[in-house]
VOBA-1610 file (N, C-alpha, C; in pm, whole numbers, padded with zeros to 5 digits, always signed):
BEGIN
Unk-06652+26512-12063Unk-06701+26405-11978Unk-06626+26276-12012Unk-06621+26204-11912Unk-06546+26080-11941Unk-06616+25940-12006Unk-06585+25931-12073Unk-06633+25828-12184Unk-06602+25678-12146Unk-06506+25634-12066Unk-06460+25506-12002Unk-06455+25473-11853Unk-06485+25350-11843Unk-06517+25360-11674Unk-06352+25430-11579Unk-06240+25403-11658Unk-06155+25450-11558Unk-06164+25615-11589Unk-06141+25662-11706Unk-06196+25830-11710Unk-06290+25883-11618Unk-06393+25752-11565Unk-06476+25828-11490Unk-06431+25811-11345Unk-06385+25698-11324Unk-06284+25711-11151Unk-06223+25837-11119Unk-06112+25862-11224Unk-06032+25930-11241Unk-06063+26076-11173Unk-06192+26099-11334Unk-06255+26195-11260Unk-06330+26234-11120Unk-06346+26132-11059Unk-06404+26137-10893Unk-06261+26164-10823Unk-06159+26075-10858Unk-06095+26082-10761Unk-06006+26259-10786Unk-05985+26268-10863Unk-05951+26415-10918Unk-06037+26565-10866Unk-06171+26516-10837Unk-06302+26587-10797Unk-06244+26578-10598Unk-06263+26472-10573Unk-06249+26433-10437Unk-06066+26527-10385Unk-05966+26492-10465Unk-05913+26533-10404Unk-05891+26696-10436Unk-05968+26752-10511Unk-05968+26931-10523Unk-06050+26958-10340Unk-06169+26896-10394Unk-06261+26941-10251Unk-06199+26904-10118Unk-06082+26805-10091Unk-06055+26862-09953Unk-05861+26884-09986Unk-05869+26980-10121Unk-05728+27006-10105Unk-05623+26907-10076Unk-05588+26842-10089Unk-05522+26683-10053Unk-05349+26748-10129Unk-05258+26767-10070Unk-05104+26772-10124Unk-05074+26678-10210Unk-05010+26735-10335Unk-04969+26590-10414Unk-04914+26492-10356Unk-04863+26526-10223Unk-04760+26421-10204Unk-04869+26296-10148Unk-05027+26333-10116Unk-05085+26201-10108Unk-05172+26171-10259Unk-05187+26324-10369Unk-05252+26274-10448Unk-05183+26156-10553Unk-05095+26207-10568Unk-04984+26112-10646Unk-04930+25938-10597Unk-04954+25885-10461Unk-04993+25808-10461Unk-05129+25707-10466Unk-05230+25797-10475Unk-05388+25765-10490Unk-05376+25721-10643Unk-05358+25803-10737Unk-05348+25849-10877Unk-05267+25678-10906Unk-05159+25669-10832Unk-05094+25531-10882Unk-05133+25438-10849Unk-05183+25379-10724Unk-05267+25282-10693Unk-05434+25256-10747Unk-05469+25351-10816Unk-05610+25357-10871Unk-05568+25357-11029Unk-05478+25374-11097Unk-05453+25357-11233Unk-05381+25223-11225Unk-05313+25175-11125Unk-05283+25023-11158Unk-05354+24938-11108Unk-05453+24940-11061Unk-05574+24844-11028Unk-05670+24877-11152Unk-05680+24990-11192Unk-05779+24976-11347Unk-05735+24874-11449Unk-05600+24948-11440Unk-05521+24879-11540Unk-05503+24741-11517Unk-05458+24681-11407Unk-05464+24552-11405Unk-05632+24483-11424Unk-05721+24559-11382Unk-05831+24492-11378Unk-05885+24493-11498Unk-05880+24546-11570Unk-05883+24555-11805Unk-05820+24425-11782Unk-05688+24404-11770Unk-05578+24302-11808Unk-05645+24168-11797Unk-05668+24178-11624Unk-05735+24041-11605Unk-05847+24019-11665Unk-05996+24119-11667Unk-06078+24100-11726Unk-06093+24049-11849Unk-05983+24092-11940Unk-05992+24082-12105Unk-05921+23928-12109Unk-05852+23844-12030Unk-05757+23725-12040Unk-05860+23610-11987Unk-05967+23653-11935Unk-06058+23563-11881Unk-06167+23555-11976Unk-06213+23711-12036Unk-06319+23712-12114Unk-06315+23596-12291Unk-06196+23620-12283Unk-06163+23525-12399Unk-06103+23369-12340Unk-06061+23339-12241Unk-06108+23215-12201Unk-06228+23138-12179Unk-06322+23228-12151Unk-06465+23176-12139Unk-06558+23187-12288Unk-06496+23328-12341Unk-06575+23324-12450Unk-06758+23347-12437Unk-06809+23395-12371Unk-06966+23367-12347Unk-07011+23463-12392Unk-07131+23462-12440Unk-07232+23477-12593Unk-07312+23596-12493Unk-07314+23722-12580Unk-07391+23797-12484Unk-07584+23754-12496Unk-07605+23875-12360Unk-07777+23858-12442Unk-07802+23871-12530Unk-07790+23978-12622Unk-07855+23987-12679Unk-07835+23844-12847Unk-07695+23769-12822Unk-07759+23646-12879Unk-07820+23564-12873Unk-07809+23553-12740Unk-07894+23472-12671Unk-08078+23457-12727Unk-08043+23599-12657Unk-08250+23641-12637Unk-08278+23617-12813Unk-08222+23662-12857Unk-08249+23642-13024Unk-08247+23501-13096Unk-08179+23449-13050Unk-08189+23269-13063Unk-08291+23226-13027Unk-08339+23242-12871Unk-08406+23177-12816Unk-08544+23204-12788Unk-08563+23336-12781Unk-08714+23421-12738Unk-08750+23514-12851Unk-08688+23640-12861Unk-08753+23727-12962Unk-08603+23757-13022Unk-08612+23731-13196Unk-08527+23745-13268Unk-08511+23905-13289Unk-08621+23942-13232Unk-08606+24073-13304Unk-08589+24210-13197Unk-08535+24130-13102Unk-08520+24241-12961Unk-08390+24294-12956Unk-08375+24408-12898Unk-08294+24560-12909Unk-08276+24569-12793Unk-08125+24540-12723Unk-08091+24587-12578Unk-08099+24773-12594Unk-08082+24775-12439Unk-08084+24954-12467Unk-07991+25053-12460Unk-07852+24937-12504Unk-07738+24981-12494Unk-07641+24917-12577Unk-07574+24974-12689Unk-07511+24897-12771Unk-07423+24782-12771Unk-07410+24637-12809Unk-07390+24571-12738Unk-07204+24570-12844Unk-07128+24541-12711Unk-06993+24581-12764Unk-06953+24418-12849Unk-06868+24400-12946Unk-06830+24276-13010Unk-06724+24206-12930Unk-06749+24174-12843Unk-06671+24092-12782Unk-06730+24015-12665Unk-06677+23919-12623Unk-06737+23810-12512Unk-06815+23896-12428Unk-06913+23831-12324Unk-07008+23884-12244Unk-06929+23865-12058Unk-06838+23740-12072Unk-06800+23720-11889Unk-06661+23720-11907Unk-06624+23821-11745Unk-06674+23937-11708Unk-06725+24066-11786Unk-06812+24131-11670Unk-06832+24277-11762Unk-06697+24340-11738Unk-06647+24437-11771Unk-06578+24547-11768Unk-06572+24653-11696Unk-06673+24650-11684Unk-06752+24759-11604Unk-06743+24729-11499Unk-06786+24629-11450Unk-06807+24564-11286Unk-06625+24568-11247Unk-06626+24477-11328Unk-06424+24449-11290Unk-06340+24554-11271Unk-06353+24686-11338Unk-06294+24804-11304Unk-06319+24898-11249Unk-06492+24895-11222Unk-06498+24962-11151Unk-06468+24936-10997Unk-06502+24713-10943Unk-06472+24760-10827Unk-06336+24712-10753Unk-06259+24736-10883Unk-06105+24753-10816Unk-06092+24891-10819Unk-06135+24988-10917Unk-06149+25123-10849Unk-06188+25172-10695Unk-06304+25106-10671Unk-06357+25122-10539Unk-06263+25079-10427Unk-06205+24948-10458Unk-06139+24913-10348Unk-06028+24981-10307Unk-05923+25056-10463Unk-05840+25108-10434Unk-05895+25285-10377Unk-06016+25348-10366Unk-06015+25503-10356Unk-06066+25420-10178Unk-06117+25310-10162Unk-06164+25291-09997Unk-06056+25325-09915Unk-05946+25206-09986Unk-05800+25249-09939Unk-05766+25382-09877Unk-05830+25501-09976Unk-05719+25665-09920Unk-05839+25701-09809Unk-05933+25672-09864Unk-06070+25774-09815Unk-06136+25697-09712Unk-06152+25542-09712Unk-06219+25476-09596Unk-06325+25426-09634Unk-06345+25344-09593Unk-06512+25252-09593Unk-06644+25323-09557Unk-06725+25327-09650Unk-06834+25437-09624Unk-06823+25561-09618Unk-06705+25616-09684Unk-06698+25756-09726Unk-06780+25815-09849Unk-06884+25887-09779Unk-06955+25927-09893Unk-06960+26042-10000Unk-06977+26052-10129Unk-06965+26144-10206Unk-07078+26191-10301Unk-07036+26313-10386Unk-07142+26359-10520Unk-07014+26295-10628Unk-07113+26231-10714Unk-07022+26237-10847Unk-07094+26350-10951Unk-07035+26463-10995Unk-07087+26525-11039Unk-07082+26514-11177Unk-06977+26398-11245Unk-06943+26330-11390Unk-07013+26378-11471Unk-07183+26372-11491Unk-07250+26418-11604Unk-07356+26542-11564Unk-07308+26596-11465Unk-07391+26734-11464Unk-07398+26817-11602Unk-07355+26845-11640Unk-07270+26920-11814Unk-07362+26894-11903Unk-07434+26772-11866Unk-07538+26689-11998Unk-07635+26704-11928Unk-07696+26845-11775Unk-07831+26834-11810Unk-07879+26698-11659Unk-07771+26663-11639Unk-07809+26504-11533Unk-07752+26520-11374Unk-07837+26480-11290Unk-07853+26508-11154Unk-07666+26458-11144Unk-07675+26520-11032Unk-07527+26482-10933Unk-07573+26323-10871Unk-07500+26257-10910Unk-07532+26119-10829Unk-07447+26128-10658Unk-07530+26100-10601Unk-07473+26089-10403Unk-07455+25933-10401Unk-07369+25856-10368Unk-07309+25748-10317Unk-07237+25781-10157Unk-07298+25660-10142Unk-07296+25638-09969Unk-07145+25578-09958Unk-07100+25520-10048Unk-06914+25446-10033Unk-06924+25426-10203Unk-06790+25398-10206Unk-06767+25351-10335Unk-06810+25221-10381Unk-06794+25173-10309Unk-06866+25001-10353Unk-06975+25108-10386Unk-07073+25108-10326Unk-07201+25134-10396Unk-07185+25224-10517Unk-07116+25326-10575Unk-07071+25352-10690Unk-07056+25242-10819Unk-06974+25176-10778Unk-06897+25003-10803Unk-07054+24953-10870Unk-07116+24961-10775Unk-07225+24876-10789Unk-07330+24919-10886Unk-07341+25054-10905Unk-07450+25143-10965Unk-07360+25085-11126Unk-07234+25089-11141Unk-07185+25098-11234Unk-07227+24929-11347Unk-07210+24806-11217Unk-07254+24732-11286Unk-07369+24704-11305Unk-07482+24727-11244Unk-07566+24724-11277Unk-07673+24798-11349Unk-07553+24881-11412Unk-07602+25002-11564Unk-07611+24846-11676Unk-07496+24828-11662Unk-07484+24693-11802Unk-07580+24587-11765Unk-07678+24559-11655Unk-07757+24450-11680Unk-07869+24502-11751Unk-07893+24638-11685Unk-08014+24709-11738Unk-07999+24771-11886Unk-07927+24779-11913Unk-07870+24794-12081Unk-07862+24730-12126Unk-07890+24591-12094Unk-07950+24429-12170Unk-07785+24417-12250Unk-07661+24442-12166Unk-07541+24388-12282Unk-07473+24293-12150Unk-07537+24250-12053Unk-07456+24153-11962Unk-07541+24092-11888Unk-07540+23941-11862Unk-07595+23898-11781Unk-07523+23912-11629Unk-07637+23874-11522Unk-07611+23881-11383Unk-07464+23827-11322Unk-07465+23748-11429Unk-07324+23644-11347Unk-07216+23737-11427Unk-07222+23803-11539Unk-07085+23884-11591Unk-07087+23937-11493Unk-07164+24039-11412Unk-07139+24134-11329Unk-07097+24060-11198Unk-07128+23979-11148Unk-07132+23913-11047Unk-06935+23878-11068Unk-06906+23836-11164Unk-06774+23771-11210Unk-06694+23883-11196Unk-06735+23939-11251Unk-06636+24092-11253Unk-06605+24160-11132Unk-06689+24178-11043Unk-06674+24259-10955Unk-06592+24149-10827Unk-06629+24014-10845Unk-06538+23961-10758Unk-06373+24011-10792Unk-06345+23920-10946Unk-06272+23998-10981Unk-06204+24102-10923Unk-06213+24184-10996Unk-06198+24335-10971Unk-06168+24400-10813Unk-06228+24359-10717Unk-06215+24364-10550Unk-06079+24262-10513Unk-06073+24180-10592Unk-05913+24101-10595Unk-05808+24176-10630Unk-05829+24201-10724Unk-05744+24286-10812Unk-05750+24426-10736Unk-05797+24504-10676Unk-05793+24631-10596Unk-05754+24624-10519Unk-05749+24512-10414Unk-05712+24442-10304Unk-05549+24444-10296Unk-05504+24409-10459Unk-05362+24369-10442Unk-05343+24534-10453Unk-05359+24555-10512Unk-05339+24722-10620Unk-05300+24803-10483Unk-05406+24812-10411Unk-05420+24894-10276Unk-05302+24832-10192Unk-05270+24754-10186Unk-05163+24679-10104Unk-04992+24696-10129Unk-04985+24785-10243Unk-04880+24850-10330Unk-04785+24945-10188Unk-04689+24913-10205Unk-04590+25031-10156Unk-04560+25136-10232Unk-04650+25222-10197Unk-04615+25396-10282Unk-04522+25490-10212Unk-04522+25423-10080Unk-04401+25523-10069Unk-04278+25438-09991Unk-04177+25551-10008Unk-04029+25524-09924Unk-04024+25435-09807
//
């Protein structure tokens, strides 16, 4: 199973293009426009996150309300804006809208293996979206990381998708 948000694109888009058979000659440009929008969207994310520098919740909440509160998701050592998550995932989205279309819907079957339902998404944004708003509910990002990121990230997919892959 994929352990990182682009491992887990990857794996959809890898899933998506077995089920309708797709010729390399379009998977191989999908594959490049969706690994350089991840990749750029890490890049940008991580060059901003340390320009802003911002203090996650859980320092926050511990400063200010209960010192002794436990997000429900380990909180990573590094700045809180953007998430990561949001930012890559929805330059992911923007770049798989690109092959597949707006409101193309799918199963992600990612963590069936562990026992866990097939998730159905109605488009990828809404994927995008499920993704950031795992990290609010895992108490390691506030609203506006996600909010930051995913603008982000739809910029950054935007260009990504706009790539000449072929001749």
């Amino acid at each position: 199973m994929p352990r990182t948000p682009p491992g887990h694109w990857i794996a959809i888009a890898i899933e998506l293009a077995d089920q309708r058979a797709m010729p390399a000659s379009e998977i191989a440009p999908m594959m490049a426009v969706l690994g350089v929008a991840m990749a750029d969207a890490f890049i940008g994310c991580w060059a901003v996150k340390f320009q802003y520098n911002t203090l996650r919740p859980v320092t926050y909440i511990r400063r200010h309300i209960d010192p002794k509160w436990e997000p429900l998701l380990t909180t990573p050592p590094f700045p809180e804006y953007p998430s990561g998550h949001s930012t890559v995932s929805a330059a992911a989205a923007i770049a798989l809208t690109a092959v597949f279309g707006a409101g193309f819907a799918f199963d992600d079957p990612t963590h069936a293996d562990e026992d866990l339902p097939i998730r159905r998404f109605a488009s990828f944004a809404e994927a995008a979206e499920d993704a950031a708003m795992s990290r609010l509910y895992g108490g390691i990002h506030f609203r506006f990381g996600n909010e930051g990121g995913t603008a982000l990230g739809r910029c950054i997919g935007a260009y990504a998708a706009a790539l000449q892959t072929k001749a």
